[in-house]
Structures are given as C-alpha cells and as structure tokens.
C-alpha positions in Angstrom: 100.5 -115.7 282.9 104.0 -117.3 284.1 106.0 -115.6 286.1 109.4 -114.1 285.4 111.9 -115.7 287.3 112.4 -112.7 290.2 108.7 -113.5 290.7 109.4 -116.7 291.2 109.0 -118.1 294.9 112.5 -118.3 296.2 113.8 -122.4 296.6 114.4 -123.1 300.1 117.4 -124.7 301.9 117.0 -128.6 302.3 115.6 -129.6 305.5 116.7 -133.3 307.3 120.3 -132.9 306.0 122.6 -134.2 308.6 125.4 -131.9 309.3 128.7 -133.3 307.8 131.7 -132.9 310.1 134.2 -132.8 306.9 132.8 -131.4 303.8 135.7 -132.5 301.8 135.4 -135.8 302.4 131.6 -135.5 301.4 133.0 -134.1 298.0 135.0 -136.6 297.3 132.0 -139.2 297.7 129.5 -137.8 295.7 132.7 -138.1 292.8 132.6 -141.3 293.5 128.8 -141.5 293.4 128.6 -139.8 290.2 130.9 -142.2 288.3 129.4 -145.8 289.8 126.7 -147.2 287.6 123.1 -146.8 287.8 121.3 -149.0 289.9 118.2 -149.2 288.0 117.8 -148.2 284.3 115.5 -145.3 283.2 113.6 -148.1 280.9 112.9 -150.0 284.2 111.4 -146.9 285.6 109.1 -145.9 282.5 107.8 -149.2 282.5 107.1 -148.6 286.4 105.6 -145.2 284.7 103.3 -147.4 282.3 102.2 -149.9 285.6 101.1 -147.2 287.5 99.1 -145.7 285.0 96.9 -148.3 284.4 96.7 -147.6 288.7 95.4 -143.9 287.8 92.9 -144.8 285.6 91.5 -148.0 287.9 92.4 -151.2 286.3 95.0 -151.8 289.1 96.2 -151.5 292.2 99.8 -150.1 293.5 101.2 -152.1 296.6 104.3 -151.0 298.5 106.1 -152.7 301.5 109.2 -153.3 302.8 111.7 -152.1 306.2 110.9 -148.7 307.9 114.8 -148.5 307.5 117.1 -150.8 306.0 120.7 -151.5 307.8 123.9 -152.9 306.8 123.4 -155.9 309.1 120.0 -157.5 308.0 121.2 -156.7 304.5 121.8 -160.3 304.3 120.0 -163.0 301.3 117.0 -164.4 304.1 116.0 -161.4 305.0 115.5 -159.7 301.4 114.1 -163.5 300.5 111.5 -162.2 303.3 110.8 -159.3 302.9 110.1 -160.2 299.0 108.3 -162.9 299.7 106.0 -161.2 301.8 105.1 -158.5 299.5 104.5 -161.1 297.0 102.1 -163.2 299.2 100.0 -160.0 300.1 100.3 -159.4 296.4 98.9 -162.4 295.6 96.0 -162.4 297.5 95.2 -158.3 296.4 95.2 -159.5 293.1 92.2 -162.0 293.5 90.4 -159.8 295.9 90.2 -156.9 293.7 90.4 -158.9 290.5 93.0 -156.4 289.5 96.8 -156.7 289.0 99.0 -155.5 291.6 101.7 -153.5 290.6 104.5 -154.7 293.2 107.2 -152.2 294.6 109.4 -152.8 297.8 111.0 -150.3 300.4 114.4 -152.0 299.8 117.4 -151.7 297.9 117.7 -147.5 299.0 115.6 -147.0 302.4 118.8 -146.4 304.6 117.9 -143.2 305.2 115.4 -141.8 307.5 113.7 -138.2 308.7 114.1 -137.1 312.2 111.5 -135.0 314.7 114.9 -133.5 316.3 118.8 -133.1 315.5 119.9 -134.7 318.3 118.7 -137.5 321.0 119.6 -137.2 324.5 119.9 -140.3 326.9 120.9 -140.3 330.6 121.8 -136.4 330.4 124.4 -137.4 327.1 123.4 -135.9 323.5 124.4 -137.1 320.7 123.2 -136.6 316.9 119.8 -138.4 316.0 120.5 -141.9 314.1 119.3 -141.0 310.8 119.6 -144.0 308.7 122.9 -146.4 308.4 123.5 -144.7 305.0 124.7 -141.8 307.4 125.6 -142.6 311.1 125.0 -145.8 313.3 121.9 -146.2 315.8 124.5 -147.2 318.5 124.5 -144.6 321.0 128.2 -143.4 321.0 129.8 -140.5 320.3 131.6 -142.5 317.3 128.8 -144.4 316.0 126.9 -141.3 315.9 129.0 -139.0 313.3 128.1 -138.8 310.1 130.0 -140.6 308.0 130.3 -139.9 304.1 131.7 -142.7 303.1 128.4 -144.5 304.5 126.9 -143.4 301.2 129.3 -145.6 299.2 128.7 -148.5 301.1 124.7 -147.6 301.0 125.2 -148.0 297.0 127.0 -151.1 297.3 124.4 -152.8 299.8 121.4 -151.6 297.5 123.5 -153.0 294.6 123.9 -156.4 296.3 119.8 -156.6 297.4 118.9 -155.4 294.1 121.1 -158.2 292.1 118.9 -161.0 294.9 115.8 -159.2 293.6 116.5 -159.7 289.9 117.7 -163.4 290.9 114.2 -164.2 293.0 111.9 -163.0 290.7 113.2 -164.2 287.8 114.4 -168.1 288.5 111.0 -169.5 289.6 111.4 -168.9 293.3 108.4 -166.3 293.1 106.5 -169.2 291.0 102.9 -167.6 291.2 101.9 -170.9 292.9 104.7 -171.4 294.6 103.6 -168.0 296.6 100.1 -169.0 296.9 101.1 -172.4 298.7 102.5 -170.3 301.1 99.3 -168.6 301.8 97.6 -171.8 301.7 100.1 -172.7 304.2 99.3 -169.7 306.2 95.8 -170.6 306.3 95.9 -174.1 307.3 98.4 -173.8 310.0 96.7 -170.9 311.8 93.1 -171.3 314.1 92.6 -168.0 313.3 93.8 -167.6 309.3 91.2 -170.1 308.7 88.6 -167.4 308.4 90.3 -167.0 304.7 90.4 -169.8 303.8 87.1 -169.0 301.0 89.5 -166.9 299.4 92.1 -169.3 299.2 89.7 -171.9 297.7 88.5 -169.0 295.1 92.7 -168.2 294.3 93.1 -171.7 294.3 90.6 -172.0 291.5 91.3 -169.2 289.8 95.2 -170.6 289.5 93.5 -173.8 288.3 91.4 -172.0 285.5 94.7 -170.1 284.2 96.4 -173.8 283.9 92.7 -175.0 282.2 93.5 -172.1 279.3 96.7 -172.6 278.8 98.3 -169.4 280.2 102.2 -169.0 279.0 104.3 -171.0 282.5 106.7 -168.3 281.9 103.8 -166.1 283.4 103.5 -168.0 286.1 107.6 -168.2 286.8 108.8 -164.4 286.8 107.5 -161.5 288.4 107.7 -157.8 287.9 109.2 -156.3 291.0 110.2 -152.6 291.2 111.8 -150.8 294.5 111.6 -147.2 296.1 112.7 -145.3 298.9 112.6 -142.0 300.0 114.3 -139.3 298.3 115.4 -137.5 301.7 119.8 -136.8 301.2 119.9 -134.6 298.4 123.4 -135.3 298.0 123.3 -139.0 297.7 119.7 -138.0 295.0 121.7 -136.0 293.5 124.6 -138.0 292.5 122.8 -141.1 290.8 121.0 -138.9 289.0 122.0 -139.6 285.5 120.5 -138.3 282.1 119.6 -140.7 279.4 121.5 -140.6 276.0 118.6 -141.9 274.3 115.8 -139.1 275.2 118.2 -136.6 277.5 115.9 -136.8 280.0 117.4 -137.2 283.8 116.4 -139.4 286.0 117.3 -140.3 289.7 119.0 -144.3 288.9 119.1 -145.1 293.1 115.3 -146.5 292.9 112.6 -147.0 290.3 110.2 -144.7 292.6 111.2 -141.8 294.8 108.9 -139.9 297.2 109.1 -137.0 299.4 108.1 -136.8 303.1 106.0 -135.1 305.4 108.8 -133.2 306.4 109.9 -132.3 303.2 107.2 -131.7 301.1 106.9 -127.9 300.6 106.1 -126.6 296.9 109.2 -124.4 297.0 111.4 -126.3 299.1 114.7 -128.2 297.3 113.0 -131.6 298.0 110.2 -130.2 295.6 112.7 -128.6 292.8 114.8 -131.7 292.9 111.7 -134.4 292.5 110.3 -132.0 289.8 113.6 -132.4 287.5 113.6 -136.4 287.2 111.8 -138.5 285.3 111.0 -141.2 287.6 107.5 -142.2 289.1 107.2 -140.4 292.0 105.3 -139.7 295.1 104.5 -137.5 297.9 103.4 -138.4 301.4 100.6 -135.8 302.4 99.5 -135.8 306.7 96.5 -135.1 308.5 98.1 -130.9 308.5 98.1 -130.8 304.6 96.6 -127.7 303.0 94.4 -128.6 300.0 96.2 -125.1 298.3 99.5 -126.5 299.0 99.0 -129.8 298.0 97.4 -128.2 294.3 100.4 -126.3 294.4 102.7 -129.2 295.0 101.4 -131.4 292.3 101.1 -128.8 289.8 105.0 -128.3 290.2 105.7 -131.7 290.1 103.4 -133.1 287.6 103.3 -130.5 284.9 102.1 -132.0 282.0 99.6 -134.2 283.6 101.0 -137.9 283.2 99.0 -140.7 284.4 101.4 -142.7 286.2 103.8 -139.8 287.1 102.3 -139.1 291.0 100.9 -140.9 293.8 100.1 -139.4 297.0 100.5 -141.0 300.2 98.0 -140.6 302.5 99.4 -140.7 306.0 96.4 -139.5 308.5 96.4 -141.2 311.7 93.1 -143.5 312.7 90.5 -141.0 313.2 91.5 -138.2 311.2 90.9 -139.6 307.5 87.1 -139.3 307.5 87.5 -135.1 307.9 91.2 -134.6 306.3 90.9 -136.4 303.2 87.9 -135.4 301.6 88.9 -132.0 301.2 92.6 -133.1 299.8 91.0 -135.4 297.1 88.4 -133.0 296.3 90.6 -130.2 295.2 93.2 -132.7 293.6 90.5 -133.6 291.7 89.4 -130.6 290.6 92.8 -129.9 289.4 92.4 -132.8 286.8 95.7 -134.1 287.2 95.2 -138.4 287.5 97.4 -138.8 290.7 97.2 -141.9 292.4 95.5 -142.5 295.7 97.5 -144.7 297.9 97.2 -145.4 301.9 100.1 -145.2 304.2 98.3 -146.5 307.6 101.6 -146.4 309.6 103.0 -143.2 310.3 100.1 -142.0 311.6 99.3 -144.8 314.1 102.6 -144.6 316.5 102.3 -144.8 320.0 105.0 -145.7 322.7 104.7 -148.5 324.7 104.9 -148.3 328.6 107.9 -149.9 328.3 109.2 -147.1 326.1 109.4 -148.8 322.6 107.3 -147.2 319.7 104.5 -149.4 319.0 101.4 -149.3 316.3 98.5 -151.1 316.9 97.1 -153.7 314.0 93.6 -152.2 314.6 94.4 -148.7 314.2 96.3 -149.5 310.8 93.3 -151.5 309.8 91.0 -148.8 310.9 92.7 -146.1 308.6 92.6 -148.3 305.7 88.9 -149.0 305.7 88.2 -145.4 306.0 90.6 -144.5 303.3 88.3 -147.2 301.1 84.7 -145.6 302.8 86.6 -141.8 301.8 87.0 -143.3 298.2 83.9 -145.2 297.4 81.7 -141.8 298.7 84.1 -139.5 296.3 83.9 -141.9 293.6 87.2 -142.2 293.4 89.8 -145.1 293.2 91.7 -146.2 296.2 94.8 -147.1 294.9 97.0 -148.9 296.9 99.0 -149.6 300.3 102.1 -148.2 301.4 103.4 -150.7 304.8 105.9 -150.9 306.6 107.0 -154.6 307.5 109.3 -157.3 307.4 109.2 -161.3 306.6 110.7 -161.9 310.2 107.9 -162.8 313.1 109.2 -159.7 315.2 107.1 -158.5 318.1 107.0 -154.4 317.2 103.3 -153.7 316.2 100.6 -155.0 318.4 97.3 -156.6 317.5 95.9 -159.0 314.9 96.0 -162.8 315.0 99.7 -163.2 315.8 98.6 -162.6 319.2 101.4 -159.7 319.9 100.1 -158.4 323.3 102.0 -155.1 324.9 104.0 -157.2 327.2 105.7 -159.3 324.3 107.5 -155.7 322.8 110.8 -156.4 323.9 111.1 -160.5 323.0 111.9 -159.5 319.1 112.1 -155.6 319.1 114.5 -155.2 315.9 113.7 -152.7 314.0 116.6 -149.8 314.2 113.7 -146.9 313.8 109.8 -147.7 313.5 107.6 -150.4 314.3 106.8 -152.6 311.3 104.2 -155.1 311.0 105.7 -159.3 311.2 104.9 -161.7 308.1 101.4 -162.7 310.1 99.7 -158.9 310.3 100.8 -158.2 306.6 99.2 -160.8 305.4 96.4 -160.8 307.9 95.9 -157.1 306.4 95.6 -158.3 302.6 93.3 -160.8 303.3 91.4 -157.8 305.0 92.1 -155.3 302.2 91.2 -158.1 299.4 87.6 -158.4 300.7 87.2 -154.5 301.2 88.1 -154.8 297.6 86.1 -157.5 296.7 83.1 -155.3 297.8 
C-alpha cells in the first residue's frame, strides 16, 4: 500500500552545502548554468546505462579512477593525458585478467567539489571556512581565498568543458591505440626490478593482442575507446542547474557527468541528495561505509532504483581494511534479497586514511590492497559478483600514499605532496594494484 503524501517521510535540508555570502549572486549563476549546454548528452549516459548492465549481470567489470579533487591549476592537457592514460593501462590489464571487458569511467571533467568532516578549519588560533573543492572556494588559507565564490561554478563548467573536449580528442585519434597502452605496461614491466613479477601476464596480453590481429579484428577497435566520466553529485545547486530533460523521451537527466553518486555523508533515503539522484536518469551510485544499516541501504535503493534496472545502481563499498569481512556480508545479503541487480564495486580509499607524523594524510598501498581482496573473498563466499574499483589517483609519480613497489616510505611525504584534499595513489601503485586485482580475477 503507498503512502499518501502526508505519510510521506518528510525531505531533509541538504547537508555539505557551503554557506554563500551573497545569495543573489548565486542566482544569477545558476541562470547562467541553466542556459550553457550540456556537457554530456543523455544518449552518452544510456549507453553508460547499457555498459554497466552487462556489469550487473557478470560479463564485465566497472573501473573508476581519477583525482580525489580536481583544481583549476592541474586542469592543464598532461595531466588529463595522465590521468587517462592511467586508467586505461589498469584497464587494460583488468581486461585480460578477468577475461572480461572493463567498462572505463574517470573522476574528471566535474570532481571539483568535495565533502567536509567540519565547516570550518582552524590553523595557528585563525578559522576560516573548510576548502571544499575549487568549484567553491580556494585551499589557500586566507580569509579571501576561502569565501565562497559563485561564480567558481561557471568556471567549474568551463574547465570540465575543456577536460571533456581532451577526452573525446584522446580516445578517439589513436592515442589510446589498444597497443599503444599495452606497450606502456610492457614498458612498466621491463624497466622496474620489482614489475617484473608480471611480466606472465604481459606475455599472456601480449598474445592475446597478437591472436586479435591473427582474426582479423576491425583496427578501428583497436584505435578508439569508450571512456565515460563521473563525479560526485554533492552542490545541489550546480546538480540542479545542468539538469536538462530530453525532448526525445522527456526524461531528465543531470548533463554535468555521465555517472553521479552520492556520499557517505549524504546518503540518507529521505535526505535532498536522495530525492534529487532519484529524479534523473543517469547511472548512478551510492557510496555505503562500514556504519551502513542494511534497512537503510534497502530503503535507499528501493527509492532510487524503482523499477529495478540493471545498470541503473552501483554501490560503493567504502569499509576501511579490517572491517569488510563483518560489514559487508550483511549489506549484500539484504540487497540481495531485495532483487534489485545493483552493482558491487570497491572503493579501498576512504576507508584507509591515516595521518602521517609529519601531519599530511597518508593511505597505505597494503591497506588498499587488503580491502580489495576481502571485498573479492566477501563476493566469491556470497556468490556474488565483485564488480569493480573505485581509486583515487593520478598519472603523476607523487609521493601521497605509502607502500607498494614505488618504494614511497613515510619520510618521502613531503617531496611531491600535491594533492589539494586526499592522498591518491601515483601511476606505479595503480598499476601495481591491477596487476594484483587481474590475478585475484584470474582466479
């Protein structure tokens, strides 16, 4: 029996909303907003739609990576180049370890936005308001820097148009060759002591690529790639104003990103993150933590996935080494119960922060890598499908997570410390962690 709408929980207020020193100038931006053209089309997104249901039912795997938060300043056309060619390099090597396509979606092109444990950050007995993404204030520490800005939005739009237009360039004019990307890992291989321990599956991609050539496969197959991008969908107002509905079928969807998901933070069944990601169209997903409620996270799916589409909702599992072997299992189990075909997918980050001595937030490589392989151990004893990786990381040899075979020890934190929130793993570890993740998957 459905409720009548004074039954009806009551939406609440939007949480991580910055507090805008001139509304009026905020409403004149979101005009602005609503009139600039989509960035991504709602074709692009029901394609993403189609991908990622072929995800839900097992016959691929769902692989998302990019910045923790995108800025203004490394919006520049090396560093998307890295960051892309990154993902596509772990893709790569996923691909041949699970024997499954990899359905490719970057944090770029939209993640300039970013949740906050507190309003406001003090330092040396000054407060100021928290840095919460360049899209809204600046992570230098002034009083200045600090304000939210509205018209931050419009150049937010204008620097996810710019990365999205290098995107569609990369992937499309042979630079993301499918051998082009796996003579990088090759490259990776031979030039590291301790990469050489892959290089079996190197030789095994190597003749698998050879095999494709044998039968003929189309070149234009090997010379594009599909490449999709997300970010979180945390400032309603910005979400609100791309959102666009589609003369064709009048449905609406949010045209900032192909894929939206909600937070930790924000991720209540009745809160306005929930009744917003409900009414678009979009694939979307929903991070769940080690504090999730099995009820609520029923609840939460059943709002946001209705009619039961495969390919409509991914959750993110963000536990925390240690906690997924007891917190999962109940999650999946009543999701499952629930017959809705969500798809799994393991964010070992956000759960793995630590700070450093020396102050600076840190995650080690063995903690991420310890989270995954119990998200797989979780999966294989459910008889479930692990579905994919949510990472954060960058193409640039940074020193912010330690561990792995970089070699990134505590003490070498501050030599490339650039990220302007968290930690994210350097080109090495990511692809250090597909190699890992392809033979999990291999088993």
């Amino acid at each position: 029996m459905s409720m009548s709408p004074q039954d009806s929980p009551a939406v609440t207020s939007a949480k991580q909303q910055p507090e805008w020193p001139d509304a009026g100038e905020l409403e004149r931006v979101v005009k602005e907003l609503k009139v600039l053209p989509p960035l991504v089309f709602p074709s692009e997104c029901d394609l993403l739609t189609q991908r990622l249901a072929d995800v839900s039912r097992g016959e691929a795997f769902f692989l998302t990576g990019g910045d923790c938060a995108e800025t203004f300043a490394a919006n520049t056309a090396n560093s998307v180049r890295a960051r892309l060619k990154t993902v596509l390099q772990m893709a790569v090597v996923l691909t041949y370890g699970a024997t499954l396509p990899v359905v490719k979606v970057g944090r770029i092109a939209g993640q300039y936005f970013k949740p906050r444990s507190a309003n406001d950050e003090t330092i040396n007995g000054v407060t100021l308001p928290s840095y919460r993404g360049d899209a809204i204030n600046d992570v230098a520490f002034t009083p200045e820097a600090r304000r939210p800005d509205p018209q931050r939005l419009v150049r937010a739009y204008k620097a996810s148009n710019a990365t999205l237009n290098l995107i569609r360039s990369f992937s499309q004019d042979g630079s993301a060759d499918l051998r082009m990307v796996h003579a990088w890992n090759r490259d990776f291989v031979s030039k590291s002591d301790s990469g050489k321990k892959y290089d079996q599956l190197a030789k095994d991609i190597d003749r698998a690529l050879a095999f494709m050539h044998a039968c003929g496969a189309d070149p234009v197959e090997f010379r594009s790639v599909e490449f999709f991008t997300a970010h979180e969908a945390l400032l309603l107002d910005y979400e609100k104003a791309m959102s666009r509905t589609d003369y064709v079928t009048g449905r609406t969807y949010d045209t900032s990103a192909h894929f939206l998901w909600m937070g930790e933070r924000t991720r209540e069944p009745n809160g306005a993150h929930a009744q917003f990601m409900a009414s678009i169209s979009n694939p979307i997903g929903c991070k769940v933590g080690p504090k999730a409620n099995p009820d609520d996270v029923v609840a939460l799916i059943k709002k946001l996935d209705p009619d039961k589409t495969p390919g409509r909702l991914t959750l993110i599992s963000r536990m925390g080494a240690g906690n997924v072997l007891e917190k999962l299992p109940p999650i999946i189990k009543a999701v499952e119960a629930s017959n809705h075909p969500v798809i799994w997918v393991c964010d070992p980050m956000h759960g793995n922060t630590k700070e450093a001595a020396s102050g600076h937030k840190t995650r080690e490589f063995s903690d991420v890598l310890s989270e995954v392989k119990d998200f797989f151990t979780v999966h294989k004893q459910l008889g479930t499908h692990p579905g994919g990786l949510h990472i954060e990381l960058t193409g640039d040899d940074v020193t912010e997570c330690i561990g792995g075979i970089s070699g990134v020890m505590e003490k070498d934190l501050p030599m490339r410390y650039e990220t302007a929130c968290d930690p994210r793993l350097n080109r090495v570890q990511a692809l250090e962690l597909a190699f890992q993740v392809a033979e999990m998957l291999a088993k």
